[in-house]
C-alpha positions as CSV (number, residue, x, y, z in Angstrom):
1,X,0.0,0.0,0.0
2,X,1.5,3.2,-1.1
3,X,0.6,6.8,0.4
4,X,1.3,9.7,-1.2
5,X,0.6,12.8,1.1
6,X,-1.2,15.8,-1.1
7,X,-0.7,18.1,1.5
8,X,-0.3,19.7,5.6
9,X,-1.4,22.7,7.0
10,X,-2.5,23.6,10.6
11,X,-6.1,23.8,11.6
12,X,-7.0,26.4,14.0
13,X,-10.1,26.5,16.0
14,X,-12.9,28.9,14.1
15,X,-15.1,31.0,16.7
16,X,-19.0,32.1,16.3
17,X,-19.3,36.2,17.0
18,X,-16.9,38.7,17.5
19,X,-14.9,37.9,20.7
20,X,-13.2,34.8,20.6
21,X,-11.5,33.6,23.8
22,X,-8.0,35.0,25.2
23,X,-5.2,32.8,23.7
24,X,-2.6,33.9,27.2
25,X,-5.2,31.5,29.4
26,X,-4.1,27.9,30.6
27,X,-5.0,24.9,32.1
28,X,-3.0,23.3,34.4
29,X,-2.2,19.6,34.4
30,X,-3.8,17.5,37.2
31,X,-2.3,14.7,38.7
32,X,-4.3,12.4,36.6
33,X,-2.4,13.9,33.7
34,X,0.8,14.0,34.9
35,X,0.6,10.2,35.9
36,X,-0.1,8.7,32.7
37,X,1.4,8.1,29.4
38,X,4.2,11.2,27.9
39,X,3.5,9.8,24.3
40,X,0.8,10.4,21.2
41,X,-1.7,7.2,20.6
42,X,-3.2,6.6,16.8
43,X,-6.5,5.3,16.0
44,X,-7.2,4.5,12.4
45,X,-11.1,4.4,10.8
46,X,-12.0,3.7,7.4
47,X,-15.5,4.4,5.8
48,X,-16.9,3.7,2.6
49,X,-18.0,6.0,-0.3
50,X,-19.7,8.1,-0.3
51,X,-18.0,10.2,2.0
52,X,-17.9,14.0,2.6
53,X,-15.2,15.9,1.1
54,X,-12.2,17.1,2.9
55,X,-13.1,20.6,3.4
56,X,-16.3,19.3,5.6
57,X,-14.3,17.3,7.3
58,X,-11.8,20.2,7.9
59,X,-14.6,23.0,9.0
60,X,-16.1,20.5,11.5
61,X,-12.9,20.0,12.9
62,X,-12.5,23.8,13.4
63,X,-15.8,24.4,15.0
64,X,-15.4,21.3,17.5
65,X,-11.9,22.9,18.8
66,X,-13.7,26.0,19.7
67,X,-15.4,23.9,22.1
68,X,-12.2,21.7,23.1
69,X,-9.4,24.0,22.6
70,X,-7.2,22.1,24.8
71,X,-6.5,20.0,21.7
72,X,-5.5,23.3,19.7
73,X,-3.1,24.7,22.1
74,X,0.6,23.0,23.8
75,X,2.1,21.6,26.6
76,X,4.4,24.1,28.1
77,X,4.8,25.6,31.6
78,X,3.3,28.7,33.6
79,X,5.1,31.4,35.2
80,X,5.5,29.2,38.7
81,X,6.8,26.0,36.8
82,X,4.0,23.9,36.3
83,X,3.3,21.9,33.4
84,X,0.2,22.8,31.8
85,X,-1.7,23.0,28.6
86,X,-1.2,26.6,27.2
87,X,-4.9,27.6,25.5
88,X,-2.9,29.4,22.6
89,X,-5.1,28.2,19.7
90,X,-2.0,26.9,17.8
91,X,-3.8,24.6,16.2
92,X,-3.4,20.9,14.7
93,X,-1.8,19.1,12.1
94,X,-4.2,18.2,8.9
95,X,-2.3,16.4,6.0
96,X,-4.7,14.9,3.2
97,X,-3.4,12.3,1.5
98,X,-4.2,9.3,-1.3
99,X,-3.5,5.5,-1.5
100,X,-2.6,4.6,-5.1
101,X,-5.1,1.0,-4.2
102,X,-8.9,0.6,-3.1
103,X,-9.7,0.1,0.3
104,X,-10.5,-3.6,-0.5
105,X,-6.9,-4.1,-1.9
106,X,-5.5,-2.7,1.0
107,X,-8.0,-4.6,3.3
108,X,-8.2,-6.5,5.9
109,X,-6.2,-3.9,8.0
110,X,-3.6,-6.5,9.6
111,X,-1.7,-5.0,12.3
112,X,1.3,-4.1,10.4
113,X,3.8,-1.3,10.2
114,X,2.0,-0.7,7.0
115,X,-0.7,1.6,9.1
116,X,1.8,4.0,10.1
117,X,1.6,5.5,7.0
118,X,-2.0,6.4,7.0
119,X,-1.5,9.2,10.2
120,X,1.0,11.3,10.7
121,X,4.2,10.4,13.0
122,X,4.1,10.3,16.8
123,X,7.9,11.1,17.4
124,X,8.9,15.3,17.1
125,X,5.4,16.5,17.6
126,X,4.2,19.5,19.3
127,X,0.8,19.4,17.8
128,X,-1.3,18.0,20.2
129,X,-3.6,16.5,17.9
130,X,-2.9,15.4,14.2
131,X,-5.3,14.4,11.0
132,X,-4.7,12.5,8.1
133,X,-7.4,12.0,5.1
134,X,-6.1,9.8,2.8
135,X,-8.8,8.9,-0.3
136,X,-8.4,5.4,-2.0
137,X,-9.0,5.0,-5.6
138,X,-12.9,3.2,-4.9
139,X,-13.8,5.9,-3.2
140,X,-13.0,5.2,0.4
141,X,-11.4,7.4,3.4
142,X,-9.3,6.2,6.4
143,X,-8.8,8.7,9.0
144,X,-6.0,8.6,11.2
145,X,-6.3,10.5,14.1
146,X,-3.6,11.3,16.2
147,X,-3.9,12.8,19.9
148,X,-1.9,13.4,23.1
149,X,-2.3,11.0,26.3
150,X,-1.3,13.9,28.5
151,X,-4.2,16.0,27.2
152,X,-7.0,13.3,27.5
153,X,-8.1,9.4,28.1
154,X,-9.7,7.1,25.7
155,X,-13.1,8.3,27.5
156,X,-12.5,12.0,26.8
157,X,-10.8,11.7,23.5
158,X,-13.7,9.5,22.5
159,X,-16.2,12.4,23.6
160,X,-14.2,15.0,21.3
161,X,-14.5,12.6,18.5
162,X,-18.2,12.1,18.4
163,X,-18.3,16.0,18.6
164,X,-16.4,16.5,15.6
165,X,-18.4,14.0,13.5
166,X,-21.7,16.3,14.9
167,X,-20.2,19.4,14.0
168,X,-18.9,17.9,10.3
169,X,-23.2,16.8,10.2
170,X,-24.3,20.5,10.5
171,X,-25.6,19.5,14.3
172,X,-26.2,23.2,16.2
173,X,-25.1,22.1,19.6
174,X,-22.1,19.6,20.3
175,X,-23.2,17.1,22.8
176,X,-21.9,16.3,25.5
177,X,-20.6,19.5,26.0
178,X,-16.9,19.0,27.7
179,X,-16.3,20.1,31.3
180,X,-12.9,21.4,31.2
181,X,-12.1,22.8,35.1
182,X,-9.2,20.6,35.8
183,X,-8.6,22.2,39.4
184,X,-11.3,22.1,41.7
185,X,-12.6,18.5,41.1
186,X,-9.2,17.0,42.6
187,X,-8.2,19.3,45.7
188,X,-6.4,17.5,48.1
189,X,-7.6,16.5,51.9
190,X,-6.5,18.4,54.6
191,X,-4.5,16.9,56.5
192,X,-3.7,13.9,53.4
193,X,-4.4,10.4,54.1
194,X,-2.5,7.7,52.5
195,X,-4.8,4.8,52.7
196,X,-2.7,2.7,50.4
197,X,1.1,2.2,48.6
198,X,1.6,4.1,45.8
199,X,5.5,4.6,45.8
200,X,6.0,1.3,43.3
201,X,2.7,1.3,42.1
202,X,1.6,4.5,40.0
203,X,5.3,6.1,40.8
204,X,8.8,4.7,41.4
205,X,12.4,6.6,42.3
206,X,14.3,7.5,38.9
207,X,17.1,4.7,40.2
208,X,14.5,2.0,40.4
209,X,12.6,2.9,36.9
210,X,16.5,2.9,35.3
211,X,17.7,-0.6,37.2
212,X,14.7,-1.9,35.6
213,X,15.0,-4.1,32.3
214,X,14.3,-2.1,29.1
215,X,14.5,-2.2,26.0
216,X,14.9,0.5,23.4
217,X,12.0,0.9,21.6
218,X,12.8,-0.9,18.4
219,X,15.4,-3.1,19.1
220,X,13.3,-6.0,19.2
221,X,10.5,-4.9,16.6
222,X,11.1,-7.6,14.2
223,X,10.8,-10.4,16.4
224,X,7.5,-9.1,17.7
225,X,4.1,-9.8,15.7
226,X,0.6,-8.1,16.5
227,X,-2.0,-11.1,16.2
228,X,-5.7,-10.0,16.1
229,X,-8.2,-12.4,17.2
230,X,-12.2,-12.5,16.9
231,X,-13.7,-13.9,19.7
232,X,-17.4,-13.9,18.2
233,X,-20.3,-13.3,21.2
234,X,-21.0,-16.9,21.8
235,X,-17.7,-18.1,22.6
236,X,-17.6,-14.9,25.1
237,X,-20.6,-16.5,26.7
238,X,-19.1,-20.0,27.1
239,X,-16.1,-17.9,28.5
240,X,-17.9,-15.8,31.0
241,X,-20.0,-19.1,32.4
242,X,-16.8,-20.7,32.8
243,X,-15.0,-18.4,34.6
244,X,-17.8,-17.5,36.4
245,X,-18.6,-21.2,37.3
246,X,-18.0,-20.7,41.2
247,X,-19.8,-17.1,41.8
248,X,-22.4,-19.0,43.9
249,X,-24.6,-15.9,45.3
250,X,-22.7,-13.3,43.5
251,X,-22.8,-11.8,40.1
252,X,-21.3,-13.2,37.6
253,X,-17.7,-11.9,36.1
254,X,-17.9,-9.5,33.4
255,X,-16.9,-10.2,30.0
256,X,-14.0,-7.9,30.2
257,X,-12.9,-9.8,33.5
258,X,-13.4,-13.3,31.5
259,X,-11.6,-12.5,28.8
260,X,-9.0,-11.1,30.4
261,X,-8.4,-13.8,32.4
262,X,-8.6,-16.5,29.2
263,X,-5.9,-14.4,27.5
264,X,-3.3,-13.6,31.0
265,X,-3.6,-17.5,30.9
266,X,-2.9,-18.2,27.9
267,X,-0.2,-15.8,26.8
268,X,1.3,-16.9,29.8
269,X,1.3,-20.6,28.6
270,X,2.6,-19.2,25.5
271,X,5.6,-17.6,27.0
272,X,6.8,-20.9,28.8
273,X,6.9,-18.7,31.9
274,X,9.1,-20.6,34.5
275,X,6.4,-21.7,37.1
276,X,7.7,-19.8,39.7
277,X,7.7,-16.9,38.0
278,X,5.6,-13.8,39.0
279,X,3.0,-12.5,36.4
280,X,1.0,-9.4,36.4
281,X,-1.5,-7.3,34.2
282,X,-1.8,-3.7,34.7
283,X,-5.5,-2.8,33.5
284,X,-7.0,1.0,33.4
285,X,-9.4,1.5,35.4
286,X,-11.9,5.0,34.9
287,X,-12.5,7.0,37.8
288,X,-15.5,9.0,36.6
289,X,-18.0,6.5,37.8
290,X,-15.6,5.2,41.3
291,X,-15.1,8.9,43.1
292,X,-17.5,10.0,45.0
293,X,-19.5,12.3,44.2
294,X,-19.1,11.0,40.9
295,X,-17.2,12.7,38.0
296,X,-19.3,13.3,35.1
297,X,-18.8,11.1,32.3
298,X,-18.1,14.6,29.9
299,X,-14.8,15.2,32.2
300,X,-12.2,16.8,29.7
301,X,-8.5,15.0,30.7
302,X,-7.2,12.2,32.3
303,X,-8.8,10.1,35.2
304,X,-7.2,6.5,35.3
305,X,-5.6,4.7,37.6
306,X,-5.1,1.3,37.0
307,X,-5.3,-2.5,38.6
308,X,-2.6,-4.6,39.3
309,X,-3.4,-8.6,39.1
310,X,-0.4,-10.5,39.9
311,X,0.0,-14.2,40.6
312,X,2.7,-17.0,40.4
313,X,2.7,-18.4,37.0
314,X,2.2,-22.1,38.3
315,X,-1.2,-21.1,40.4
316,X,-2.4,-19.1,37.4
317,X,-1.8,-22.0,34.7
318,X,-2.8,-25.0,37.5
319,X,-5.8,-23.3,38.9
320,X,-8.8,-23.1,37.0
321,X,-9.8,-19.7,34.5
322,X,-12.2,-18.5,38.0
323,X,-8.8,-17.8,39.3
324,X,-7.7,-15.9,37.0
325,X,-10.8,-14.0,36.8
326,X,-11.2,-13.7,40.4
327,X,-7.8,-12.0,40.9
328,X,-8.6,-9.6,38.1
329,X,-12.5,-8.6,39.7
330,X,-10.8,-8.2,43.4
331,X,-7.8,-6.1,42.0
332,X,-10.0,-3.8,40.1
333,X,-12.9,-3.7,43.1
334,X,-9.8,-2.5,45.1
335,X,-9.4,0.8,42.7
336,X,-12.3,2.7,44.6
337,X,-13.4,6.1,46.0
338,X,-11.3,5.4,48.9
339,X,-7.9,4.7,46.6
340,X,-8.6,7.3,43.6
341,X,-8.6,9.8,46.9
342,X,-5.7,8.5,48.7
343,X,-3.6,8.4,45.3
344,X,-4.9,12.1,45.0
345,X,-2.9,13.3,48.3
346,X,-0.1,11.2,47.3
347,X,0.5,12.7,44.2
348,X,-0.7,16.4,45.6
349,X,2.1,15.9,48.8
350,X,4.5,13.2,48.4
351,X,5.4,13.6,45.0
352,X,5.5,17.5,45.0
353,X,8.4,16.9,47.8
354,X,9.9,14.3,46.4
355,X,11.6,14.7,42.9
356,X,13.1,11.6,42.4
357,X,9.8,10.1,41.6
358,X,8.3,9.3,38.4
359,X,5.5,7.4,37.0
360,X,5.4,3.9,36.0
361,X,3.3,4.6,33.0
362,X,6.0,4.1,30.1
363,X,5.8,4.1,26.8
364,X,9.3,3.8,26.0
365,X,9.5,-0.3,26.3
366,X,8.9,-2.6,23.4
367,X,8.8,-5.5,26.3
368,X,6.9,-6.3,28.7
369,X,7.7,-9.7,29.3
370,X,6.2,-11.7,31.8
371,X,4.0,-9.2,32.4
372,X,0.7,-7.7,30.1
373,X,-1.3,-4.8,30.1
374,X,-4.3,-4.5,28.3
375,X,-6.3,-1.2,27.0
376,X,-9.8,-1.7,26.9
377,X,-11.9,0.8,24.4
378,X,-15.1,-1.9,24.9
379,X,-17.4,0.6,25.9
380,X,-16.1,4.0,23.7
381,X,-18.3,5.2,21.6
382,X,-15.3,5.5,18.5
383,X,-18.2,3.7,16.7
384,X,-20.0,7.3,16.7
385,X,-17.4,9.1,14.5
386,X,-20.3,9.7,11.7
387,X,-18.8,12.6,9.5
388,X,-22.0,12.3,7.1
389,X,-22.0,9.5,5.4
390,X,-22.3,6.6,8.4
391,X,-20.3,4.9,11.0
392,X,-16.7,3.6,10.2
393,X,-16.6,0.3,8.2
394,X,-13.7,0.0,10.9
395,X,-12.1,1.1,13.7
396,X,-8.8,0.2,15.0
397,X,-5.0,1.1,16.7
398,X,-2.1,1.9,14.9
399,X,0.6,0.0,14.8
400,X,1.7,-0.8,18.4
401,X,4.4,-4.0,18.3
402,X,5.1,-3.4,22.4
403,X,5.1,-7.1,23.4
404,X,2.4,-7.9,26.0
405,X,0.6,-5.0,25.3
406,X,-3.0,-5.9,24.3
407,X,-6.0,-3.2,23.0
408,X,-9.7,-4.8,23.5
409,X,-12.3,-3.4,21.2
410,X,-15.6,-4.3,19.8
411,X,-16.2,-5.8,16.3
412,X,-17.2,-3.3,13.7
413,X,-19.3,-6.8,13.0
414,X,-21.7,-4.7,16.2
415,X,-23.2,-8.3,17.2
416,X,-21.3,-7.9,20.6
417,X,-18.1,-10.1,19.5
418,X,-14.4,-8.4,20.7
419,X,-11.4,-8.1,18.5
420,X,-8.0,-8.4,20.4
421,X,-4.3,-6.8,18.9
422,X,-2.2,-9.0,21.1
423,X,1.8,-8.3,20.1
424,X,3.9,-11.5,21.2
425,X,7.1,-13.0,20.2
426,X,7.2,-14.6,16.8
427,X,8.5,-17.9,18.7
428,X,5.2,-17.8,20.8
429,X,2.7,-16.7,18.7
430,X,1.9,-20.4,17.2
431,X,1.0,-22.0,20.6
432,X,-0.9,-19.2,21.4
433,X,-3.0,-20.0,18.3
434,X,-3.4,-23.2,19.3
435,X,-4.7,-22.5,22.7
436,X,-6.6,-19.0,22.1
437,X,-9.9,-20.7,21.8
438,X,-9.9,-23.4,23.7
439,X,-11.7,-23.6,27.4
440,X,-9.8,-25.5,29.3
């Protein structure tokens, strides 16, 4: 598939009457923000003809920054220090582009450095956001969409998204309208109460992070293979009874916690992790719906924390999947009011006094070996994105070869079956295949 890019130019946010907003404001960084991913994430979509042209596409973007302009402005500091998103109206990347193919030559998207070339490139950016239209030869658009972690979560970015698609439809009012107050929602106690350990979990000491094994990000690349797999809606069930199998007078275990479990087991399997061995999946977990009072769901930024369900590697493949799946419910139950609070003073007390730590949320790894972690956009609504001419024919992450790193989403089949990009080892990826569906 080759990609030819037609053009680039930056899109700045386009304001109704005659006073637009002061481009010297800020917002500062809370320490939901600060605690999460430093990098840019890519989402691909494709759609079938007939599609609005590019300029639609292009105006709707502008009127939806007016109402997000976090995404139009830059990360930079204030005149104490702190990081913060400067509300400059700088704007974001749009580059239109064309594939010498049809979208059915190019199709099926298999995870492949191939998609990199339909968005723009994550490394050198200082837009925070970033566009790329490229038009196939039947017809078709794929839009990659490019966006800072720092900025936003897969909840909030997910919001902006439908919004654009509304304004590129001619709607009047963009809903859900974003509440952007980063400050007050997140104050501190006084005095600060740490209920649980976060030095190791969300942060670490610079030494620690640095003794740790890493790998630059590319050095093992080739050896690394992202395998999708369709788990249709009635293997799910058979999944969710069977790990659910000894819930006698509770509810069952979610899907999410079913199939997470199936796969933690079976990747491990995969590895041939020694049985000793200590395995762990680090899972997001949204704090809109845990804090109390309760965040509401059109929060603009970050508010994750995440889950932690570890186990020795001999209990987790000699036990049975409820287990697994029992570990992953009580480590995520555990990520409540009480623990999104305490984190809160942590990060508001401990860390502002101690500089030497950092958070564990890296990027920078193409390993993560015996460990997984797993991104879960089940219940986004990146199905939404209608710019005029229907839903995306498909929606999907770029490129990602970071080994153990897994991204959950549903089908574009809409049925209720999950698609899973799981990057292993080329050596392990055939015994995975052999055991990826199987129960027992």
């Amino acid at each position: 598939m080759k990609v030819r890019e037609e053009s680039w130019r930056i899109v700045k946010p386009v304001y109704e009457g005659d006073n637009p907003p002061s481009i010297t404001h800020y917002n500062p960084l809370s320490v939901f923000d600060k605690v999460t991913y430093n990098t840019h994430i890519a989402v691909i979509y494709a759609y079938r003809p007939p599609t609005p042209p590019n300029s639609t596409i292009q105006q709707g973007l502008q009127k939806a920054l007016s109402e997000y302009r976090e995404w139009a402005g830059r990360l930079g500091e204030n005149d104490k220090g702190d990081h913060v998103i400067l509300l400059n109206d700088k704007g974001v990347m749009f580059v239109e582009a064309s594939a010498e193919c049809t979208l059915d030559q190019a199709m099926p998207f298999k995870p492949s450095s191939a998609l990199l070339s339909l968005h723009p490139s994550l490394k050198g950016v200082e837009e925070l956001v970033q566009v790329q239209l490229t038009r196939f030869t039947c017809g078709s658009l794929v839009v990659g969409f490019t966006a800072h972690h720092l900025v936003a979560d897969g909840n909030a970015t997910s919001n902006f998204l439908v919004a654009w698609g509304q304004a590129c439809r001619g709607l009047e009012m963009i809903k859900p309208c974003p509440l952007h107050d980063r400050s007050f929602m997140f104050a501190p106690r006084d005095p600060p109460l740490f209920e649980f350990e976060h030095n190791g979990v969300e942060f670490s000491t610079k030494k620690l992070m640095m003794n740790k094994t890493t790998y630059p990000h590319d050095e093992f690349t080739d050896d690394i293979i992202v395998h999708k797999v369709h788990f249709t809606k009635e293997f799910l069930t058979k999944l969710k009874t069977s790990a659910s199998s000894l819930c006698r007078n509770q509810r069952p275990y979610s899907t999410f916690e079913s199939l997470v479990a199936h796969l933690w087991r079976a990747i491990t399997r995969a590895r041939g992790l020694n049985s000793f061995e200590t395995t762990q999946v680090r899972i997001s977990v949204n704090g809109r719906g845990r804090l109390s009072p309760r965040v509401p769901n059109e929060y603009f930024g970050n508010l994750v924390l995440w889950a932690f369900p570890t186990a020795r590697v001999k209990d987790l493949l000699n036990e049975p999947l409820p287990f697994a799946a029992k570990t992953i419910h009580d480590a995520i139950a555990k990520v409540n009011d009480n623990y999104f609070k305490s984190f809160i003073d942590f990060a508001s007390y401990k860390v502002q006094e101690d500089e030497d730590l950092i958070p564990t949320a890296d990027m920078n790894r193409s390993v993560l070996h015996p460990n997984l972690e797993v991104d879960s956009w089940l219940r986004f609504p990146f199905y939404d994105l209608d710019f005029g001419g229907g839903s995306p024919y498909i929606f999907m992450p770029s490129y990602f070869p970071t080994e153990g790193m897994m991204f959950l989403l549903p089908s574009f089949i809409g049925d209720g079956s999950i698609d899973a990009f799981i990057p292993l080892f080329q050596q392990n990826l055939a015994p995975f295949k052999q055991i990826c569906y199987s129960l027992d």
